[in-house]
N, C-alpha and C positions, 0 to 999 in steps of 0.2 A: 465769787469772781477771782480769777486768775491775778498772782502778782504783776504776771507782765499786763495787762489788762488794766490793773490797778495802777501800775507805774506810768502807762501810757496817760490814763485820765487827768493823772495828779501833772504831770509835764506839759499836756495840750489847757487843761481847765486853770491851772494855776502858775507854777514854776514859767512858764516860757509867755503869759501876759506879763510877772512880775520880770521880766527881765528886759522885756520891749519896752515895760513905761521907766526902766531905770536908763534903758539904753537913749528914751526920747528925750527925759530929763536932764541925763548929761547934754545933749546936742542942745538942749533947751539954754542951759547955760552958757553953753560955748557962745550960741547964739547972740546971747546979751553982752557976754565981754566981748565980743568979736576975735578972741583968739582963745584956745585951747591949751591950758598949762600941762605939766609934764602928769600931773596928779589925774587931769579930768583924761589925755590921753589914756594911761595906763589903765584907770578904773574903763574909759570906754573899749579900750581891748580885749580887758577881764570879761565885759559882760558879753562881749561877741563872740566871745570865744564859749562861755557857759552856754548861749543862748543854742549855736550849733551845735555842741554836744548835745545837748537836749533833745536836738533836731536829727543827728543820727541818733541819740538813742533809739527814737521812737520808730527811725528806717529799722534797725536790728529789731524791734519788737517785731514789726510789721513783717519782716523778712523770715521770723522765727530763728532766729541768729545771738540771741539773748542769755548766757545763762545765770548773770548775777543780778536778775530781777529783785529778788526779795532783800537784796543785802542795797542796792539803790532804793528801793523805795520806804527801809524804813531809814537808810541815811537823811534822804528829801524828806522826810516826815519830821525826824529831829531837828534837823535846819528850817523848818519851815515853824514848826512850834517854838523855837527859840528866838524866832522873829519876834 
């Protein structure tokens, strides 16, 4: 299997769930203070802003537009194993 192939699987099967149930968590939170600190803002920008990258990554795979597949997916691989 192809890197970009690989990088796409690992971003749709895992990376971009792990970023939706962090993004729900924070609003989860908000929810129950009924207001949003500077902390829960900035972490839910961070993860919005990962969660699109992600999201055009996977347009550039699809578009064949790609050339630093192998050097993302074993960066996601290290970050994801030091979870």
């Amino acid at each position: 299997m192809k890197s970009t192939q690989k990088l796409k699987n690992l971003l749709i099967s895992e990376i971009i769930p792990d970023l939706e149930n962090a993004i729900d968590e924070i609003f989860s939170v908000i929810e129950k203070k009924k207001i949003a600190s500077l902390k829960d803002k900035e972490e839910l920008k961070e993860f919005q802003e990962m969660h699109k990258e992600c999201k055009d990554i996977i347009k550039e795979i699809d578009e064949n537009e790609i050339d630093e597949a192998k050097e993302l997916l074993k960066e996601l691989i290290d970050i994801k194993t030091l979870k």
